[in-house]
N, C-alpha and C positions, 0 to 999 in steps of 0.2 A: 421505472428502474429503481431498483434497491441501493440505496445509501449505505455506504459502510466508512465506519469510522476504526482507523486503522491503531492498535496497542503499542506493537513491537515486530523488531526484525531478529530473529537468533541467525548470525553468520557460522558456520563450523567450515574454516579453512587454516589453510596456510600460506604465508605470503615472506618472501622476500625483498621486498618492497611496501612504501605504503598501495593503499587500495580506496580508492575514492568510488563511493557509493552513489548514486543517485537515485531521487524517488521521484516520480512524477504522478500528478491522476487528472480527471476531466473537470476535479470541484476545487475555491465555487468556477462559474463560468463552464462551459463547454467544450474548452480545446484542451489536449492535454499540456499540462505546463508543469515546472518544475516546484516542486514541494520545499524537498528539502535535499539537502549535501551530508554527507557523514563520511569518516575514513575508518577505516581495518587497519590498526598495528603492524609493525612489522614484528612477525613471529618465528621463533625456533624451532618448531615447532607445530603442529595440528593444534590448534586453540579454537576456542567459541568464542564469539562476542554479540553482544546482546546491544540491538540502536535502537531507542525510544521516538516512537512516531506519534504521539496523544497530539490529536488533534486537527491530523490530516483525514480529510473524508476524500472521498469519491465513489463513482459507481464504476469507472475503469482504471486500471492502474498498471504502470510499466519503471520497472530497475534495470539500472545502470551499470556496471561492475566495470569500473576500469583501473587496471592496476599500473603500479610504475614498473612493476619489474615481476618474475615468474610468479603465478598464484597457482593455489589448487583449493577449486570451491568442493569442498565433499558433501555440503547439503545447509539447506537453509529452513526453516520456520517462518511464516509472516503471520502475526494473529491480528486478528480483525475482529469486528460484532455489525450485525445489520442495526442500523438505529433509523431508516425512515425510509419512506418512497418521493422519489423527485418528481414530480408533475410542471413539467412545462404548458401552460395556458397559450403562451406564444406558439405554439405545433402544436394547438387544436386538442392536447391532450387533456385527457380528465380524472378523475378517480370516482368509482362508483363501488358500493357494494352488492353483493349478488340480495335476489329475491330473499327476504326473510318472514316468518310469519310474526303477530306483535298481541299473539295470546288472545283468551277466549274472549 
């Protein structure tokens, strides 16, 4: 499974209330568990906000959105980068490469 080590979140909403975010993924360890917490402002508003994730990896991942009072999510950004392959030895798993030739 591909490794991804997680940038950032861009939020584009509006809230009348705060809005408490959750991140969760499967790394390290294997179950999904909770990351990290962050909140959304209470806005006038259609605003953007930008939550800093450096340093959460995983290979699955699931958000949270719960707000205290009326929200409107109009759209969001999560940027990421692949940075490795996870190989479990414990479940027989392996990494190999394919066939290559090694010149005349």
């Amino acid at each position: 499974m591909r490794v991804k080590e997680l940038k950032d979140c861009l939020w584009d909403y509006q809230a009348d209330g705060i809005v408490t975010v959750t991140y969760f993924t499967d790394m390290p360890g294997t179950t999904m568990a909770l990351r990290t917490t962050l909140t959304l402002p209470v806005t006038t508003g259609r605003q953007s906000k930008v939550h800093p994730l450096d340093g959460i990896e995983g290979t699955l991942m699931s958000i949270t959105v719960d707000p205290a009072a009326k929200c409107i999510l109009y759209g969001g950004v999560l940027r990421w980068r692949v940075i490795g392959t996870y190989i479990d030895g414990a479940n027989g798993e392996i990494w190999q490469t394919q066939e290559f030739g090694i010149g005349n």
